[in-house]
PALUM-236240 format. One record per residue: residue number from 1; x, y, z of N, C-alpha, C in turn. Coordinates in Angstrom, 2 decimals, decimal comma. Layout:
% PALUM-236240
(NUM; (X; Y; Z); (X; Y; Z); (X; Y; Z))
...
% end
This chain:
% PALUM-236240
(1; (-8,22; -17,25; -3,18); (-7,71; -16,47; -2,07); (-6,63; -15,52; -2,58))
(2; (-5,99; -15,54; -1,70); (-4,66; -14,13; -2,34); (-3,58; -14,64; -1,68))
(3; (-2,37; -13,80; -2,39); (-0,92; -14,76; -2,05); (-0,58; -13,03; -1,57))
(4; (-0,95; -12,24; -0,69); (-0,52; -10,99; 0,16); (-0,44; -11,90; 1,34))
(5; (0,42; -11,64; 1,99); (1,13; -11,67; 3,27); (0,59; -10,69; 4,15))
(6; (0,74; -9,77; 3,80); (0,25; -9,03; 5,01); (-1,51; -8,01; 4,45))
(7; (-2,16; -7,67; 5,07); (-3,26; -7,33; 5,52); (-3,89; -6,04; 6,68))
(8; (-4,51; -5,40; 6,39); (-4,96; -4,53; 7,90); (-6,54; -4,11; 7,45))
(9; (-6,94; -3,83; 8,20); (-8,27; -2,98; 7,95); (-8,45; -2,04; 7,92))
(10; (-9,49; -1,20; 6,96); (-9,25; 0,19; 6,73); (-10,73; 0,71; 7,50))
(11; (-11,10; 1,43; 8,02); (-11,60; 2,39; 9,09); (-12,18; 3,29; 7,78))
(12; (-13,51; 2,78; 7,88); (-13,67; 3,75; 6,85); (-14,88; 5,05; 7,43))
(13; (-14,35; 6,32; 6,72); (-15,03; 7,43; 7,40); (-16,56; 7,88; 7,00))
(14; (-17,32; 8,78; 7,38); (-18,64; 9,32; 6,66); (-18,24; 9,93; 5,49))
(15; (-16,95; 10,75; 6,05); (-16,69; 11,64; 4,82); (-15,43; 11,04; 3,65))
(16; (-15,81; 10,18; 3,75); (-14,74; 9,36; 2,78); (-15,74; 9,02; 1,52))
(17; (-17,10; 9,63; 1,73); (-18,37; 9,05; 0,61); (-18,52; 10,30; 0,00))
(18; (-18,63; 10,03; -1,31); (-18,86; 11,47; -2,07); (-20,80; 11,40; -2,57))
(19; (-21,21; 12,18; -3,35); (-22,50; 12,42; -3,85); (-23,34; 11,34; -3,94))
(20; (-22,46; 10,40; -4,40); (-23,27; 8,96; -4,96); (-23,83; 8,33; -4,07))
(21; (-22,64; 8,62; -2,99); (-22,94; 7,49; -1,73); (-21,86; 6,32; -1,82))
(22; (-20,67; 6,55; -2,60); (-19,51; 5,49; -2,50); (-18,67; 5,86; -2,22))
(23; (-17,38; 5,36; -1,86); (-16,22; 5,93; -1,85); (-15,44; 6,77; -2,39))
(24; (-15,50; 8,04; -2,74); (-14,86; 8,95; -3,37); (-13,56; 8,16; -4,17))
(25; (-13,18; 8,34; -5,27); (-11,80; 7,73; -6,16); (-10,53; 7,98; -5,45))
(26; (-10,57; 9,01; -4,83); (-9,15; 9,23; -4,72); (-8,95; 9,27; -3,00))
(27; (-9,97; 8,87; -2,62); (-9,70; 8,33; -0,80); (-9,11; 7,24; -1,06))
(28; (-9,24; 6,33; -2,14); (-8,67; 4,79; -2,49); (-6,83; 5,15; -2,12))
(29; (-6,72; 5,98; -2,70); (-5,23; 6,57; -2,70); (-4,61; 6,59; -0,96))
(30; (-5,40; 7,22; -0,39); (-5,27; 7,66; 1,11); (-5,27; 5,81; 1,81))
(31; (-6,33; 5,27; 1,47); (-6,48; 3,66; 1,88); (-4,85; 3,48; 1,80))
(32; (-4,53; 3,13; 0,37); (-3,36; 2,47; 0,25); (-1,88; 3,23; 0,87))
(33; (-1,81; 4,19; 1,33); (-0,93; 5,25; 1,52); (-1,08; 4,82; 3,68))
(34; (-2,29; 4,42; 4,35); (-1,86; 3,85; 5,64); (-1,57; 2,70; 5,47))
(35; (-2,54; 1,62; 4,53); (-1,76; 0,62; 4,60); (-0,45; 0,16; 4,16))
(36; (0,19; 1,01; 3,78); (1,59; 1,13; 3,17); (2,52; 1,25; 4,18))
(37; (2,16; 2,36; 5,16); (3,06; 3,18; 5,93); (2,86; 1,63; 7,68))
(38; (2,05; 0,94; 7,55); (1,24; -0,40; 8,61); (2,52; -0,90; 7,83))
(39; (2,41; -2,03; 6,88); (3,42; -2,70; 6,17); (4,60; -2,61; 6,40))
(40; (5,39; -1,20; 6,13); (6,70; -1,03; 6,82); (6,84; -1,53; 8,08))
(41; (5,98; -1,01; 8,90); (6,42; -0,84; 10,18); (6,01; -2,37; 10,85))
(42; (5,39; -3,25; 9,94); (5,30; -4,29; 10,34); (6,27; -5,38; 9,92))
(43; (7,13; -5,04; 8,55); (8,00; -6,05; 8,04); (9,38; -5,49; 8,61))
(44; (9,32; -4,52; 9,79); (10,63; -3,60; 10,41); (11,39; -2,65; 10,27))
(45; (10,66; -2,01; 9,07); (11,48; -0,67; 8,63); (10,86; 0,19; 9,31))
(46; (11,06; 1,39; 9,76); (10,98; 2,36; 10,96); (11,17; 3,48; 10,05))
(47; (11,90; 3,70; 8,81); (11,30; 4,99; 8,28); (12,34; 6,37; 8,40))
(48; (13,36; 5,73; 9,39); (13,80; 7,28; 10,00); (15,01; 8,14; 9,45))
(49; (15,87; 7,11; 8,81); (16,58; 8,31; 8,16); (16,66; 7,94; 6,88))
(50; (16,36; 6,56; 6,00); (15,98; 5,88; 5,13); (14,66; 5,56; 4,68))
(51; (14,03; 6,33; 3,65); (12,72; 6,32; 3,95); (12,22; 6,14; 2,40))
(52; (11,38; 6,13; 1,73); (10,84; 6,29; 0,53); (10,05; 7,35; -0,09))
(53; (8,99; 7,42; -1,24); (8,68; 8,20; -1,87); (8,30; 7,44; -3,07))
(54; (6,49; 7,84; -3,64); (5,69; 7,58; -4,55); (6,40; 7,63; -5,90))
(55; (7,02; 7,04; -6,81); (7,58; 7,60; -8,04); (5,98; 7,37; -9,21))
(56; (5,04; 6,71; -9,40); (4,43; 6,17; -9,71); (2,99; 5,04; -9,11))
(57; (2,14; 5,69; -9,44); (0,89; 4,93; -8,49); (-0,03; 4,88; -9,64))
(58; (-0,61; 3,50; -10,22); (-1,79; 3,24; -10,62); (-3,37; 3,02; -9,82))
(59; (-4,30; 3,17; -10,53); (-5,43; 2,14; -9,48); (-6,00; 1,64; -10,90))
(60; (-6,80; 0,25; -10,60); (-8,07; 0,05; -11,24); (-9,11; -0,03; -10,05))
(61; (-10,42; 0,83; -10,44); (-11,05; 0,76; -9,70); (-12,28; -0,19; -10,01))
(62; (-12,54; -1,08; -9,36); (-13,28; -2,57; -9,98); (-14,72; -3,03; -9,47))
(63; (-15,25; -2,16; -7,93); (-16,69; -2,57; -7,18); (-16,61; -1,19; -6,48))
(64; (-17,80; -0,16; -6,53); (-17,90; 0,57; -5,37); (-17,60; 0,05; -4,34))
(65; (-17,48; 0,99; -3,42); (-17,46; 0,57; -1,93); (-18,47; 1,27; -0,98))
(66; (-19,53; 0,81; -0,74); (-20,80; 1,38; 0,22); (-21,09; 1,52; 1,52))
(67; (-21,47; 2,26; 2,17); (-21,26; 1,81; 3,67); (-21,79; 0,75; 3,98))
(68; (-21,33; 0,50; 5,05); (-21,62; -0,72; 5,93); (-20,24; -1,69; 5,76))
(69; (-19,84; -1,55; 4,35); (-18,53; -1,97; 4,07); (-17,31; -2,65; 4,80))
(70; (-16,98; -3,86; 4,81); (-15,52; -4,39; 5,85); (-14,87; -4,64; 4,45))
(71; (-13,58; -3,75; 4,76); (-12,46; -3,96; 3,99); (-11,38; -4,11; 4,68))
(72; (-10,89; -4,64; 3,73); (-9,33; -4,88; 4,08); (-8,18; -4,61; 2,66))
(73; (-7,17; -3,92; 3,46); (-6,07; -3,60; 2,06); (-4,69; -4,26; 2,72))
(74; (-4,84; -5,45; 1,00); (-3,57; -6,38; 1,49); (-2,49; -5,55; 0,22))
(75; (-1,27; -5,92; 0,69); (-0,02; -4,91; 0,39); (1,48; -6,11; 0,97))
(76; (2,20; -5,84; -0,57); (3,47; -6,55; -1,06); (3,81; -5,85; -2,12))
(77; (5,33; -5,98; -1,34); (6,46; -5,42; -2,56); (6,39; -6,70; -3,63))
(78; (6,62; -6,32; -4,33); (6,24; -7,54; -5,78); (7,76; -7,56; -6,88))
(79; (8,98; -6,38; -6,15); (10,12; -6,88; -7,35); (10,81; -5,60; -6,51))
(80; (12,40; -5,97; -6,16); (13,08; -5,05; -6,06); (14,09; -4,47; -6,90))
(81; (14,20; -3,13; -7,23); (15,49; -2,49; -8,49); (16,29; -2,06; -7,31))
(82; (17,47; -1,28; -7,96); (18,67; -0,86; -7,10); (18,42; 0,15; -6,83))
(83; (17,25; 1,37; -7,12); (16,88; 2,38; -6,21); (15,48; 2,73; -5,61))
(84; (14,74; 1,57; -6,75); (12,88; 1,39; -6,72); (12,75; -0,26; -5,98))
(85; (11,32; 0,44; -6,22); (10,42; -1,17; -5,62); (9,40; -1,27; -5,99))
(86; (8,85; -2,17; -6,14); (7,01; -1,83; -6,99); (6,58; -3,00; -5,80))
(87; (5,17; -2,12; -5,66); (4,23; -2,27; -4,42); (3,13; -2,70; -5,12))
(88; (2,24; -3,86; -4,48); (1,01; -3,95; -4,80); (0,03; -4,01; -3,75))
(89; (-1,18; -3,47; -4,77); (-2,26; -3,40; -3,39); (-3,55; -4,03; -3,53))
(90; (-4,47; -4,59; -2,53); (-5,87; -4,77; -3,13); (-6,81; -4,08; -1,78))
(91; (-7,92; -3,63; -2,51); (-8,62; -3,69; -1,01); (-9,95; -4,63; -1,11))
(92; (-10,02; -5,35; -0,44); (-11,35; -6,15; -0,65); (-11,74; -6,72; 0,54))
(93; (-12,77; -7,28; 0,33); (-14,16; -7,85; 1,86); (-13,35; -9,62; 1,33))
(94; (-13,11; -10,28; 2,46); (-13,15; -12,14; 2,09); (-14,76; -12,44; 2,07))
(95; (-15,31; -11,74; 3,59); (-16,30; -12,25; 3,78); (-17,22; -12,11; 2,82))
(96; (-17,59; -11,09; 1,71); (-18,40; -11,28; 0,67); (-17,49; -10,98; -0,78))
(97; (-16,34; -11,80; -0,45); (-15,24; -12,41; -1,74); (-15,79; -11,05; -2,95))
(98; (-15,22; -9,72; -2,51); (-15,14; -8,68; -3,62); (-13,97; -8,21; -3,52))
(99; (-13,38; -7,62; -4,43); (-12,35; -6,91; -4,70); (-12,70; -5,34; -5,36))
(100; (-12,28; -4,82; -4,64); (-12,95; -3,13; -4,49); (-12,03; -2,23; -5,55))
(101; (-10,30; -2,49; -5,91); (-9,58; -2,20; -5,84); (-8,66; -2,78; -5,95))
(102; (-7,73; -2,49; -7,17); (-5,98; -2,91; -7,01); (-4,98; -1,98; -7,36))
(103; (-4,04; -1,81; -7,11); (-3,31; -0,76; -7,40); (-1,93; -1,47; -7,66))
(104; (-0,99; -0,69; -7,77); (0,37; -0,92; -8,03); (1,10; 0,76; -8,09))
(105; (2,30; 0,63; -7,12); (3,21; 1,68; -7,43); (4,71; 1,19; -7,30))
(106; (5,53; 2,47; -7,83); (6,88; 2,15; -7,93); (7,17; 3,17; -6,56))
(107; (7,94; 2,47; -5,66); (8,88; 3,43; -4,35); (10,03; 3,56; -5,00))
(108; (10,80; 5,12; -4,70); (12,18; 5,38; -4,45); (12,43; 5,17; -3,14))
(109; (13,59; 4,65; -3,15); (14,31; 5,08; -1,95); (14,79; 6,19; -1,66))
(110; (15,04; 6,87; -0,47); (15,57; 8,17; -0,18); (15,99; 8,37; 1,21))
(111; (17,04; 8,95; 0,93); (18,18; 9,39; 2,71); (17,76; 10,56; 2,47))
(112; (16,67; 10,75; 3,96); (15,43; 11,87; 4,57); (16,62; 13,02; 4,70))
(113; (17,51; 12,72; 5,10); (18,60; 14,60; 5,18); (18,73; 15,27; 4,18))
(114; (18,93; 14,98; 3,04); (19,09; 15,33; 1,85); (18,06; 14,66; 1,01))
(115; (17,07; 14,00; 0,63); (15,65; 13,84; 0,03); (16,19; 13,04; -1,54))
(116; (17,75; 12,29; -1,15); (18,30; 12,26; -2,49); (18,01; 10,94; -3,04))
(117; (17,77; 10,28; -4,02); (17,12; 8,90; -4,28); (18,43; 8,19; -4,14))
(118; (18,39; 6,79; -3,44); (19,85; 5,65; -3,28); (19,62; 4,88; -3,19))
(119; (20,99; 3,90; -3,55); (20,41; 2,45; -3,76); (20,21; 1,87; -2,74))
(120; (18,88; 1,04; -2,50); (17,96; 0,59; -1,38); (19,18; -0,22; -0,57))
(121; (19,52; 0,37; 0,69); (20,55; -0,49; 1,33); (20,26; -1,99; 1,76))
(122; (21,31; -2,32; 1,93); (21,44; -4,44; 2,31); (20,59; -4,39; 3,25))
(123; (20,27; -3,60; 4,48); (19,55; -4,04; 5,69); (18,06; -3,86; 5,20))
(124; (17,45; -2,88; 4,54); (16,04; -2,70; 3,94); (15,59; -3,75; 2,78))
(125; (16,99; -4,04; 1,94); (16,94; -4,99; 0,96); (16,22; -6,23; 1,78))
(126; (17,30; -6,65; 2,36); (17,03; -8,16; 2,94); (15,48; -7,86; 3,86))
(127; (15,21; -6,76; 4,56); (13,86; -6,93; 5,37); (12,69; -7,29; 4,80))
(128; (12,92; -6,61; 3,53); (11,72; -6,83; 2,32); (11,83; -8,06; 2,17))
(129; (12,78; -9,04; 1,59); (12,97; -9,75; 1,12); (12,64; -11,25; 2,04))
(130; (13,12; -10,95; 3,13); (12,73; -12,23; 4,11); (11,07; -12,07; 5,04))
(131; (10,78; -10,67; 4,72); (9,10; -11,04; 5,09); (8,28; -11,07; 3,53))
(132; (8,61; -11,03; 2,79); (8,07; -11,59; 1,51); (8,13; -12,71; 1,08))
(133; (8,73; -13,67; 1,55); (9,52; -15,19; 1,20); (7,94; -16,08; 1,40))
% end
């Protein structure tokens, strides 16, 4: 099974399929980028004047993804620094136990008035930290 906490389903489109008939590579990106922005807003960060930014995003890409497809992209912060955070991601089916996808990126933090990177404050610190426990 998997030790992600949190989970959502991804809605997947017609035009999210390229030539082959699979998931285009870099819609994977877009996947992990709502279920990212779900995550916040589910472990209580709201985004609004304290917000983040991509410093770094890997993928391995590991099973097409075909239509008819049920996925799901599970997502955890995995280590906090004093201005970053590294995120992990998977997207995969339980019901036919594949893994489509994993990723990993590093977040900055950033105060949205000025776009300036800071150290991740005590109240965002601890939110991460007690829905990750």
């Amino acid at each position: 099974m998997t030790d992600y906490r949190f989970k959502t389903p991804i809605q997947i489109r017609y035009s999210d399929f390229d030539m082959l008939g699979h998931i285009n590579n870099a819609t994977i990106v877009t996947y992990f980028e709502v279920a990212r922005i779900y995550y916040f807003f589910e472990i209580g960060w709201k985004l609004d004047d304290i917000s983040n930014v991509v410093a770094h995003l890997d993928i391995d890409f590991m099973s097409p993804i075909l239509p008819g497809s049920k996925v799901d992209c599970y997502v955890k912060t995995s280590s906090l620094g004093s201005k970053s955070f590294q995120m992990q991601y998977e997207l995969r089916s339980e019901k036919e136990d594949i893994i489509y996808a994993k990723g990993h990126s590093v977040q900055v933090c950033i105060e949205k008035p000025s776009g300036a990177a800071i150290i991740i404050p005590d109240n965002i610190r601890d939110i991460i930290t007690n829905y990750e426990k």
